[in-house]
C-alpha positions as CSV (number, residue, x, y, z in Angstrom):
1,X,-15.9,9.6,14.1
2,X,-13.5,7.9,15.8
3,X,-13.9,4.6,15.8
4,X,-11.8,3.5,19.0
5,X,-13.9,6.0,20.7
6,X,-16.9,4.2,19.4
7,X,-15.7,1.0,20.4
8,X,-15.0,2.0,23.9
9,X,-14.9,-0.5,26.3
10,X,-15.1,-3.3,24.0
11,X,-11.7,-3.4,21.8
12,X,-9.5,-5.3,22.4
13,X,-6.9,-4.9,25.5
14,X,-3.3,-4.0,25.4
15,X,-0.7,-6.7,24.7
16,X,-0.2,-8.7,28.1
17,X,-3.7,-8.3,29.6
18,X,-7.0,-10.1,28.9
19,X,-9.4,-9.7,26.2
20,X,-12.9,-8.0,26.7
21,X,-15.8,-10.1,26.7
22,X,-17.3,-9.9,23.4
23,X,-20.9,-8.7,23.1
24,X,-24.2,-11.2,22.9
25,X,-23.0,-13.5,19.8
26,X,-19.9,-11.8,19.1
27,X,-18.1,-14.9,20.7
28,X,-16.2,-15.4,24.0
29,X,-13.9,-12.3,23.4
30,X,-13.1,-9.4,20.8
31,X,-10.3,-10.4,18.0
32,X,-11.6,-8.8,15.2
33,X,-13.7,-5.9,14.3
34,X,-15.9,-7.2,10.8
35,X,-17.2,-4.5,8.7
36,X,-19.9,-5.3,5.9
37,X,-20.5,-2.4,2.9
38,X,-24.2,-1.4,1.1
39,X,-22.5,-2.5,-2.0
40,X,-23.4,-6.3,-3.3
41,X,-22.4,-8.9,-5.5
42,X,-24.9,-8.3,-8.5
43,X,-24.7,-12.1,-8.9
44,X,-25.2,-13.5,-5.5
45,X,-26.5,-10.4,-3.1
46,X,-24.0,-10.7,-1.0
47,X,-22.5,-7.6,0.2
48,X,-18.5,-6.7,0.9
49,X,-17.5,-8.4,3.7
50,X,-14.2,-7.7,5.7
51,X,-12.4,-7.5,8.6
52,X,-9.3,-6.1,10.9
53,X,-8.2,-7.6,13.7
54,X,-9.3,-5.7,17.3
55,X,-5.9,-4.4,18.1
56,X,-5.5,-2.5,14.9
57,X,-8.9,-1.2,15.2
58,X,-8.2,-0.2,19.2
59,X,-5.6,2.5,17.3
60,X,-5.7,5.7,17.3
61,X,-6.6,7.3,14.0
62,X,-8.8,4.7,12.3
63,X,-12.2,7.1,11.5
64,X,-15.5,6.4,10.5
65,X,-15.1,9.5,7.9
66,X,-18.6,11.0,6.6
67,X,-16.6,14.0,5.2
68,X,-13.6,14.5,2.8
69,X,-12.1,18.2,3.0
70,X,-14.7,19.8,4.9
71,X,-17.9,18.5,2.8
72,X,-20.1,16.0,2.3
73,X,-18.2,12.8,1.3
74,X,-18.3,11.8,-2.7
75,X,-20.6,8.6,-3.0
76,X,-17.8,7.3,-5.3
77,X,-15.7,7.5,-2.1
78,X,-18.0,5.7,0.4
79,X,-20.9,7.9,0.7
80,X,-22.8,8.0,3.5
81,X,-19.6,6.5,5.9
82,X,-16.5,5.4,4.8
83,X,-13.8,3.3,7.4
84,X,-10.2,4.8,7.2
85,X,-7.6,2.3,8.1
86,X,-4.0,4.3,8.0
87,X,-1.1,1.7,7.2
88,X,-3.6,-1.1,5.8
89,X,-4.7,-1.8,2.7
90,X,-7.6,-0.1,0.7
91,X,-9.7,-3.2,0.8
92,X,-10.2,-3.1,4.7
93,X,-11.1,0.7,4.0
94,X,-14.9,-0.2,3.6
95,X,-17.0,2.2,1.1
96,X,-20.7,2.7,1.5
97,X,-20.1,1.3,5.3
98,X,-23.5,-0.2,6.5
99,X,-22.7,-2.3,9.8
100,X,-19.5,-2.8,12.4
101,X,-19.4,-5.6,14.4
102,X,-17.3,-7.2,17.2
103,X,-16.7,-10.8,16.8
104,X,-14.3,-13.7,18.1
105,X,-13.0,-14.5,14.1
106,X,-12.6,-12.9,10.9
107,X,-14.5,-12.4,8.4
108,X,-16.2,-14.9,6.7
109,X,-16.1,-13.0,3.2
110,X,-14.4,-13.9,0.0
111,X,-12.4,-10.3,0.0
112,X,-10.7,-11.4,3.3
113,X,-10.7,-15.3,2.8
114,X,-9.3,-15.4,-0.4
115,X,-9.5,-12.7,-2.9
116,X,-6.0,-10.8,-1.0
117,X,-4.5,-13.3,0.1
118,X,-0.3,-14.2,-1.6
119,X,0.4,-18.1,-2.2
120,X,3.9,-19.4,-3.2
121,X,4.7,-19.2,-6.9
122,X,4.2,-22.9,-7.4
123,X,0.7,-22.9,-6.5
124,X,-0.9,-22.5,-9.6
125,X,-4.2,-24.4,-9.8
126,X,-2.5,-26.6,-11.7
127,X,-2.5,-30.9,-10.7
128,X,-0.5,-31.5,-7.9
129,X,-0.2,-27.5,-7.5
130,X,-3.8,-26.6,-5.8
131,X,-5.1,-23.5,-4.5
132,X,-5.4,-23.7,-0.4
133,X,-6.1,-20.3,0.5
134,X,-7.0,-21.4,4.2
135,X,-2.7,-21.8,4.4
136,X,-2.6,-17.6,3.8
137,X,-3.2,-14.6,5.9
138,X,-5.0,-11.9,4.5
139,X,-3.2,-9.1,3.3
140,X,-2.8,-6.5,6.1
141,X,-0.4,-3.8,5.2
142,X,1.7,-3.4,1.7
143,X,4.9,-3.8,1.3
144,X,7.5,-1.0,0.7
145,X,7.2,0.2,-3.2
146,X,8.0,3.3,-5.3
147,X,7.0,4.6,-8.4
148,X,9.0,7.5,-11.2
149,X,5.9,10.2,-11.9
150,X,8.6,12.3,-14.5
151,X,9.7,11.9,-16.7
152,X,6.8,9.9,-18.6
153,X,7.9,6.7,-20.1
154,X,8.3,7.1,-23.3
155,X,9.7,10.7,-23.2
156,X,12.7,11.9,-25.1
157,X,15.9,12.9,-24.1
158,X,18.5,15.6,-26.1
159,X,21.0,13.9,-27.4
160,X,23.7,15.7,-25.5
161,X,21.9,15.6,-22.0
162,X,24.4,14.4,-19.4
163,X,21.2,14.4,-16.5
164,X,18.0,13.7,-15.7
165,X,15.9,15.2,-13.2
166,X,13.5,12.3,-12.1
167,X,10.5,12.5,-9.4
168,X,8.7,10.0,-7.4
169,X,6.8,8.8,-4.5
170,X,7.4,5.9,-2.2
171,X,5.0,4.5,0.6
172,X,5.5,1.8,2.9
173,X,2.6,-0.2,5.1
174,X,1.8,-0.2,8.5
175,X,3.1,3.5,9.2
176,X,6.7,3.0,8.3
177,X,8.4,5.8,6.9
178,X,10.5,6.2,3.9
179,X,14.5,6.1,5.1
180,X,16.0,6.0,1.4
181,X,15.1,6.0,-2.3
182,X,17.8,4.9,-4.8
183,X,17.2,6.1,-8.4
184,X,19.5,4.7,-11.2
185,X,19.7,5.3,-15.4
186,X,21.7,2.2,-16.5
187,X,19.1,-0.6,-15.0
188,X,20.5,-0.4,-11.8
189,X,24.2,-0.8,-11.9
190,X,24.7,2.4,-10.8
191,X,22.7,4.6,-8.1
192,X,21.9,8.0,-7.2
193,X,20.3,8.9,-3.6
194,X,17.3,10.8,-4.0
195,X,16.1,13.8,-1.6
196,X,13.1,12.7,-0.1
197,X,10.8,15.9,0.1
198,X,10.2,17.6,3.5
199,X,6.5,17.4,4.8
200,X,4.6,20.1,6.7
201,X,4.8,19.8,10.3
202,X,7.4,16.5,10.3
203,X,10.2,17.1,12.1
204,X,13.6,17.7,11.0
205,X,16.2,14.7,10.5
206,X,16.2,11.2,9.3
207,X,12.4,9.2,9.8
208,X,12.5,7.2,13.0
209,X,11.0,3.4,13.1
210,X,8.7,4.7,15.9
211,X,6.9,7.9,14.2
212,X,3.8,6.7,12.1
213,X,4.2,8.1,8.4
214,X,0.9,6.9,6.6
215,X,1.4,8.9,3.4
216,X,3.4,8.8,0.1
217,X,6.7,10.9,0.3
218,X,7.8,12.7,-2.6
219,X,11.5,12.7,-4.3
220,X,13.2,14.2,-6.9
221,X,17.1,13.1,-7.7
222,X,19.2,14.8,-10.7
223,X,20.4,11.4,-12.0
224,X,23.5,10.8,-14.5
225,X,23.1,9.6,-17.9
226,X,25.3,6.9,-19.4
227,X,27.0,8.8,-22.3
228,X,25.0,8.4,-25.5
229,X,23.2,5.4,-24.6
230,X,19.5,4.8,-25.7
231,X,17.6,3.9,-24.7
232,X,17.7,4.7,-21.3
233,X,16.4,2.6,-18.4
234,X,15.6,4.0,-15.4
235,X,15.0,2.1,-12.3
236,X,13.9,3.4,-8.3
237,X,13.9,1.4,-5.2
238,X,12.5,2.2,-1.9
239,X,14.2,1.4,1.9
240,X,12.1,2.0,4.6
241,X,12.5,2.5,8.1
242,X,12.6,-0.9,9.2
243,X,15.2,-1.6,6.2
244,X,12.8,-3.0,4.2
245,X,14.0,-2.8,0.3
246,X,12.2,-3.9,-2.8
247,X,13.1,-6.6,-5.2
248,X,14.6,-6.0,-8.4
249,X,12.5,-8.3,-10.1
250,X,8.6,-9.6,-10.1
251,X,10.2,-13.4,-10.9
252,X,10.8,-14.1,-7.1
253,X,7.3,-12.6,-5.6
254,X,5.2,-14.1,-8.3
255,X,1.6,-15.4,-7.2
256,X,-1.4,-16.4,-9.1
257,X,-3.5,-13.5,-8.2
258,X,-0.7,-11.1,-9.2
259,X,-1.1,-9.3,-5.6
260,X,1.8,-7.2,-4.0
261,X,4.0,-6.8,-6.9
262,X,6.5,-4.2,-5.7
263,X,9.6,-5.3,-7.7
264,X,11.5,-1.6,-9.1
265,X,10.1,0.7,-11.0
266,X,11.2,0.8,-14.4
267,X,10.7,3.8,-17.0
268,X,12.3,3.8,-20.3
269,X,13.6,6.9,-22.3
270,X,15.0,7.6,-25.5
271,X,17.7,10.4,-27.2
272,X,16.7,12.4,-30.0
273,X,19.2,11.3,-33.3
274,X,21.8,14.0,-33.4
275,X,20.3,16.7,-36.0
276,X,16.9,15.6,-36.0
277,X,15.7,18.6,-33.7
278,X,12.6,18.6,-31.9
279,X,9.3,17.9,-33.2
């Protein structure tokens, strides 16, 4: 179902015009669409409560989906409806999906008031330090990250391998393509520029800020080893289309709920002692 087709002629107008009148109760106009789940806290009974605001909701491709690859969709995937938000995160994508409703605010629910949102790093709960989660938007869309699938951490390498063949994926939120992933074996002070796998029916070139891309892309890079170092350290990083990067550290984006960490990857790799053979 789509739901901007269900919410015809009361989402939310284009940029520049006025807002539709709300329904009964909603408020004086639509801002945000609030979405409650079956699911409840087995402590108080209140159920998952979240929200999006109207304009993202007005987009195409957010579906009410009641199937996942032509059947009847999994209960642990949201059975009987599930809400698919493309380019935000899981937590607006409601499971077990009981009511939609139009309203004038967001939603009044700890899972959008404060269990995603990011605080500085010096807000720590401690004196002088406090918790004001009313200061922080909820989290909409992630930030660029990447991750190395192969080799394992952990694996080992010959001792007389000069490369590495290393695979990935790398996402971004809100759409944004992947333009670049870096892959390096000494830590990062030295980079190889991995090729980002083609997908079926994209078109050919370099992604374009303006063409949606809501799912991982894949990349392998044949990396250089640093001669008979071990172990070996290897680090990726993501650019997306909007130049985006990712830290090299989690030190700078720390927060108290330890949300949005998407500092490089790191695997670590070790060389066989010379003679030893394989086991």
């Amino acid at each position: 179902v789509d739901l901007p087709r269900l919410l015809a002629g009361a989402s939310a107008a284009p940029a520049g015009s006025s807002p539709p009148a709300a329904p009964a109760g909603a408020g004086s106009v639509v801002r945000h669409v609030l979405m409650e789940g079956y699911d409840r806290d087995p402590t108080s009974g209140v159920p998952y409560l979240t929200s999006v605001p109207a304009e993202v909701a007005a987009s195409a491709g957010i579906l009410l989906a009641y199937e996942m690859n032509g059947q009847e969709i999994p209960r642990e995937h949201g059975y009987p409806v599930r809400a698919v938000v493309p380019g935000v995160v899981a937590s607006r994508a409601v499971k077990w999906l009981e009511k939609v409703k139009l309203s004038a605010v967001d939603s009044p629910g700890k899972f959008y008031q404060s269990d995603y949102k990011v605080l500085s790093p010096n807000a720590t709960g401690a004196p002088g330090c406090p918790l004001d989660w009313d200061s922080a938007p909820a989290i909409m869309e992630l930030p660029v990250q990447s991750a190395i699938c192969d080799p394992a951490a952990g694996s080992v390498l010959e001792p007389d391998s000069t490369s590495v063949r290393v695979r990935g994926y790398a996402v971004s939120g809100g759409g944004r393509g992947i333009a670049r992933v870096d892959v390096s074996a000494d830590g990062g002070q030295s980079w190889t520029t991995a090729q980002i796998l083609p997908k079926p029916g994209a078109p050919e070139g370099p992604p374009q800020w303006w063409a949606k891309d809501y799912g991982w892309s894949l990349w392998e890079a044949e990396v250089p080893l640093p001669t008979g170092k071990t172990p070996v350290e290897l680090v990726c990083k993501a650019v997306d289309v909007a130049y985006n990067t990712q830290p090299s550290s989690a030190l700078p984006i720390w927060n108290i709920r330890g949300l949005l960490n998407n500092s490089w990857h790191r695997v670590t790799l070790t060389r066989r002692s010379p003679g030893t053979g394989s086991s």
